[in-house]
N, C-alpha and C positions, 0 to 999 in steps of 0.2 A: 504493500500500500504506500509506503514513504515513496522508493522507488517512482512509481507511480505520479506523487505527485511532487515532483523535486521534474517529473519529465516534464510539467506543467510549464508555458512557457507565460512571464511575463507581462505586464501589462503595457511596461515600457515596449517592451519584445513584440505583443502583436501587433500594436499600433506601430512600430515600426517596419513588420511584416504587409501590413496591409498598405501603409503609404508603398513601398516596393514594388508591389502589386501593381496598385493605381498608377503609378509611371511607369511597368515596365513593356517595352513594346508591343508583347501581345494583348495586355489590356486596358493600355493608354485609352482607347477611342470609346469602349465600351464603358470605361469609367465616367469620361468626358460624357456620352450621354445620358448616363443614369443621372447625373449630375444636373443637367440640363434638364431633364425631363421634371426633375425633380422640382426647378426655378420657373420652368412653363407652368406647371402646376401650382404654384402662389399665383403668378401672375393672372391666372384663371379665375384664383379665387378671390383675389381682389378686384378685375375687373369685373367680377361676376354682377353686381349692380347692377349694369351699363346695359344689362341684356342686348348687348350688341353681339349676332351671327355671324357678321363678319369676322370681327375681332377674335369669337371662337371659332373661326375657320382659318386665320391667319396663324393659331396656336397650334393647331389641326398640322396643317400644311409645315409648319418649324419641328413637331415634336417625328412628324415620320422624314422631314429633307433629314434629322439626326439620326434615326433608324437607320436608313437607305446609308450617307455618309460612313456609320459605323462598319456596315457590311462591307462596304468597299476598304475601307482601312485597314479593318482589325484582318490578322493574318489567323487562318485555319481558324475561324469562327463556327462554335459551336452546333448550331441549329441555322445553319444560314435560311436554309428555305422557307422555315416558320417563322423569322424574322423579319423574311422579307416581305412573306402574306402579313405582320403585323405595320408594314412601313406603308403597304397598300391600302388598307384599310383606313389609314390617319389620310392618306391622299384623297382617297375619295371622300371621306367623311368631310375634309376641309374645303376640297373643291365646293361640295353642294351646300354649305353654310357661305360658302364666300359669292354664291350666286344669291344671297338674301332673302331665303323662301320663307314663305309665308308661316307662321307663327304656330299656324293649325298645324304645320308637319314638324317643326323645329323636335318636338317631341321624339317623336318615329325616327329622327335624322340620330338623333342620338339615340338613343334604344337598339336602332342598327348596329352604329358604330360599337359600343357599348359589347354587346352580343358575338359579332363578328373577330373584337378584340379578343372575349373572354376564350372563346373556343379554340382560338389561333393559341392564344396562351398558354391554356389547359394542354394543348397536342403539342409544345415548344418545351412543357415539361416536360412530357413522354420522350420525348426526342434527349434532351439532357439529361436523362434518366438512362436510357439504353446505354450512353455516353460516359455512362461513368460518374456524373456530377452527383455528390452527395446530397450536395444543398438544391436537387430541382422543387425543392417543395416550394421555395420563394416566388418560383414562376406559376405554381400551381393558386398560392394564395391569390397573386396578381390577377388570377384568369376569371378563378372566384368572385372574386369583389369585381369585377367589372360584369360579369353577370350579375349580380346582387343588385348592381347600380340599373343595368337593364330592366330585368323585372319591376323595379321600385319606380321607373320611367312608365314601363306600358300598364302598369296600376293604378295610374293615374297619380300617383305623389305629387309632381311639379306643377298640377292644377293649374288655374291662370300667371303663375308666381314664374314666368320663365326664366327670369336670373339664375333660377335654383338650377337648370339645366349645365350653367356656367359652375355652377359648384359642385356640381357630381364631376362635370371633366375635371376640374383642378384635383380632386381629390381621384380621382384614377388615373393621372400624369405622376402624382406624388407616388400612388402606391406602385406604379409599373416603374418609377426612377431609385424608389429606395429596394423595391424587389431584384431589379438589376445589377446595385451597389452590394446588395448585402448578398446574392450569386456568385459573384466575383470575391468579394473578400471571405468569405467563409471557406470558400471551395480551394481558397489555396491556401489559407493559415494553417493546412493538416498537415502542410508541411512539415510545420515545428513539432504535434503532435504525433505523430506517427508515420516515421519517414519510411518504416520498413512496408507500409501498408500497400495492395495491390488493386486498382480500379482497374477494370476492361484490360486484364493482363500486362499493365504496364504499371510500376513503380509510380504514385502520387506524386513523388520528390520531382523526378523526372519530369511527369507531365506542367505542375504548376510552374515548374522557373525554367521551364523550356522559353527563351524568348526570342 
């Protein structure tokens, strides 16, 4: 048991593992987006007032050019496919908020998006699941809660109050940029834990500071 926890590694020690992380070539970009998604996501939630469509379609259109961005950068990325159905969906969803429809559909437009995220999401785990990742449950929660937000849309919750639409994206930017952050740094701090350990036949140590 001492042994055990003498292998425990620091508090100075993770946080200095996980800034390592976040700059190191292969997860510069992906850090860089969760980050930003994260910042779209306030930004959501304070213009959420304004119940201006456009505005959340121009957050639309910025949260998936970071998606699409990432996949081009990031080297041997994880789930590229499911990533990029998630880049698609922010496209489309932004395109048709930024054409200013009518307030009767505003609803339906997000409920879509909402829906279409969550499933991408849920199937982006499975995929980082097959892959080896310990931590795909963070993508599984993110898939969740954007269907949670879906459902609570086509039940009528944002009744005449369509600001509130602005505050269900902020808080689904937030939880798909911190589910991102906390993927990335979880999945490689086992480094310090348990270096002998084996994912998808290949050495953990190996795969995370591969850069």
């Amino acid at each position: 048991m001492e042994d055990v926890v003498a292998r425990q590694p620091s508090p100075q020690r993770t946080f200095e593992t996980c800034m390592s992380v976040a700059g190191s070539r292969r997860w510069r970009w992906l850090t860089l987006e969760g980050a930003c998604l994260i910042l779209l996501g306030v930004a959501a939630l304070l213009t959420a007032p304004a119940a201006d469509s456009t505005l959340n379609g121009a957050i639309l259109l910025s949260a998936g050019s970071l998606t699409l961005l990432s996949l081009l950068q990031s080297e041997r990325h994880p789930a590229f496919g499911w990533s990029l159905l998630l880049a698609l969906a922010a496209f489309v969803a932004g395109l048709h908020l930024l054409g200013d429809p009518p307030q009767a559909t505003l609803g339906f437009a997000f409920a879509a998006y909402f829906g279409a995220r969550g499933v991408t999401a849920i199937l982006l785990s499975t995929a980082l699941r097959r892959k080896g990742f310990k931590e795909w449950e963070w993508s599984t929660v993110s898939g969740v809660t954007s269907l949670i937000l879906s459902g609570l849309i086509l039940s009528g919750l944002p009744g005449p109050y369509v600001w509130m639409l602005g505050l269900l994206l902020g808080v689904d930017l937030i939880f798909d940029g911190s589910s991102l952050l906390a993927l990335i740094f979880t999945a490689n701090t086992v480094v310090d834990t348990a270096p002998a350990a084996v994912i998808a036949g290949e050495p953990v140590c190996e795969e995370a500071v591969r850069i």
